[in-house]
C-alpha positions in Angstrom: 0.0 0.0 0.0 1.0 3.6 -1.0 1.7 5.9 1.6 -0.8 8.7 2.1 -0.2 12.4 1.5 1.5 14.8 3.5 -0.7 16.9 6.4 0.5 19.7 4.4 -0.8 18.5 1.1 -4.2 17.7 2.9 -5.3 21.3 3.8 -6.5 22.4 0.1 -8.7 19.6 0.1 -10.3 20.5 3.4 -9.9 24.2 2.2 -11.8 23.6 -0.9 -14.4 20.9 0.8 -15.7 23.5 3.6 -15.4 26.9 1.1 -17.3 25.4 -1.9 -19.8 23.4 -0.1 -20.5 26.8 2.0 -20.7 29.1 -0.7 -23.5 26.3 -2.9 -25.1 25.0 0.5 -25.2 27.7 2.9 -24.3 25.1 5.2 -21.2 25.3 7.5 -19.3 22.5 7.8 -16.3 22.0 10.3 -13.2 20.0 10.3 -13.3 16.7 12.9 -10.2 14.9 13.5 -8.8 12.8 10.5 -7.1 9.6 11.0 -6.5 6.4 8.4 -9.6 4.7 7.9 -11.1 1.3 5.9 -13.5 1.9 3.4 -16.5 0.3 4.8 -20.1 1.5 4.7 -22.4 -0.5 6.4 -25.3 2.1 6.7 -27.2 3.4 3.1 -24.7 5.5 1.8 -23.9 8.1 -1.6 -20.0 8.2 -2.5 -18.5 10.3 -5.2 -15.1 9.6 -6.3 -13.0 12.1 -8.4 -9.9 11.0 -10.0 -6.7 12.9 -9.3 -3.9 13.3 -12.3 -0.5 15.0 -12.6 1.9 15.4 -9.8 -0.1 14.0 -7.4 -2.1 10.7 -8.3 -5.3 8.7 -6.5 -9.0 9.6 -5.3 -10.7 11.5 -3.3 -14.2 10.0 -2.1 -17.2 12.1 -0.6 -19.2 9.5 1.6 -22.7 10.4 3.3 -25.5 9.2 4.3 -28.1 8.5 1.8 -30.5 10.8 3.8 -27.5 13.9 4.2 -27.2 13.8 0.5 -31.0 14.3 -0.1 -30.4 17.8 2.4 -27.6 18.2 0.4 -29.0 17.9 -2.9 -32.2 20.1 -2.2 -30.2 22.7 -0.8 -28.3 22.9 -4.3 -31.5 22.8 -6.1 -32.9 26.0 -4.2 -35.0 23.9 -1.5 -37.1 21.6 -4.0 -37.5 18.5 -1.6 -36.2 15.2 -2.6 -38.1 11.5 -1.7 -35.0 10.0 -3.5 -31.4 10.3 -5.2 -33.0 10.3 -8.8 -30.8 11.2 -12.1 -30.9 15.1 -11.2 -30.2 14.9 -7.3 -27.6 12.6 -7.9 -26.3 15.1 -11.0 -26.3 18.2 -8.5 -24.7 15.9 -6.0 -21.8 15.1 -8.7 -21.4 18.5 -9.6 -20.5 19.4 -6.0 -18.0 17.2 -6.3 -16.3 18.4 -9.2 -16.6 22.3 -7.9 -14.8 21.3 -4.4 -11.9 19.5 -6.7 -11.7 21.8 -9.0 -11.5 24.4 -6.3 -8.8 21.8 -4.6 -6.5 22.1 -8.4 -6.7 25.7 -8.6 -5.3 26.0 -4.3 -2.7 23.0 -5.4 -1.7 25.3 -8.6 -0.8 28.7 -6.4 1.3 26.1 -4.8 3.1 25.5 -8.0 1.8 21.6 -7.7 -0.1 20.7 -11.3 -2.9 18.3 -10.8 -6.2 17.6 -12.8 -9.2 15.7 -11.5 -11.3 12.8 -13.8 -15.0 13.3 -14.0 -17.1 11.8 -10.8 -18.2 8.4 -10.2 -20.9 7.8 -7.6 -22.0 5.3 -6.1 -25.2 4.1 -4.0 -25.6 1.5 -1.7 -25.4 -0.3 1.8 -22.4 -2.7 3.3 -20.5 -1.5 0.6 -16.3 -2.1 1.1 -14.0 -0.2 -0.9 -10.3 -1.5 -1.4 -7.6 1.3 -2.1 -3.4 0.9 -2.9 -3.3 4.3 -0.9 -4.1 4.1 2.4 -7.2 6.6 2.8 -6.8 9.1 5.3 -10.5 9.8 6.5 -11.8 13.2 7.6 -15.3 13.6 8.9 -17.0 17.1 8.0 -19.3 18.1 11.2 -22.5 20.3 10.6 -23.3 21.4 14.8 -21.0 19.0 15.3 -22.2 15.7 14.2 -20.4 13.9 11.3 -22.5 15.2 8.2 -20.1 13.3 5.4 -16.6 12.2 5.3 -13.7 13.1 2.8 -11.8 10.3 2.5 -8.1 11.2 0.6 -6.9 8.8 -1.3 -3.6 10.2 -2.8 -0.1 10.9 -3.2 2.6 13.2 -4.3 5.5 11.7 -7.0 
């Protein structure tokens, strides 16, 4: 197994995670204490993974709850309520995604570090396992501080 990023290289992530979902949510989201985690969801769950390319290489996964990502969805679509993660929820819920990475190449760029991101995969289900060659650091993102989703980090620098 890879060895995970740098603490240093993990801030424009968080950065990028807590700025962009703000700014689209109006939600505020705060930084709980990271550590190297399994992926393992045993609860319903919604996971976006984004590809990243260039000098640093891996995933970055945005796990929640099945029922956070319906909040999270109708907040991005201006309050319309959402019984289920249909083709446009799940869309908006992408899209999030790509801002907060795209957000997290333009940070890594000021730092003279290149990267690109792939489009999102996402994924839906319970007691799903994920398997990674880079050990996932894990960082739950608290809203009045109860875990609300988790970035997992899945990446390293060449």
């Amino acid at each position: 197994m890879k060895k995970a990023l740098d603490v240093n290289n993990i801030n424009p992530f968080l950065q990028s995670t807590i700025s962009v979902f703000s700014s689209v949510t109006q939600l505020q989201l705060t930084v709980g204490k990271p550590s190297v985690a399994e992926f393992s969801f045993a609860r319903p769950t919604y996971t976006i993974t984004v590809g990243v390319v260039g000098q640093m290489k891996g995933q970055a996964v945005l796990a929640m709850d099945v029922e956070n990502a319906k909040i999270i969805a109708s907040k991005m679509m201006f309050g319309m309520p959402i019984a289920e993660l249909d083709e446009m929820a799940c869309s908006a819920l992408n899209e999030l995604s790509n801002m907060i990475m795209g957000n997290t190449a333009t940070v890594f760029s000021t730092q003279g570090k290149l990267i690109d991101i792939t489009p999102p995969i996402s994924m839906i289900g319970s007691n799903l396992q994920v398997k990674a060659d880079i050990a996932p650091i894990a960082v739950p993102l608290l809203l009045d501080g109860a875990e609300f989703l988790k970035l997992y980090i899945c990446v390293y620098e060449e």
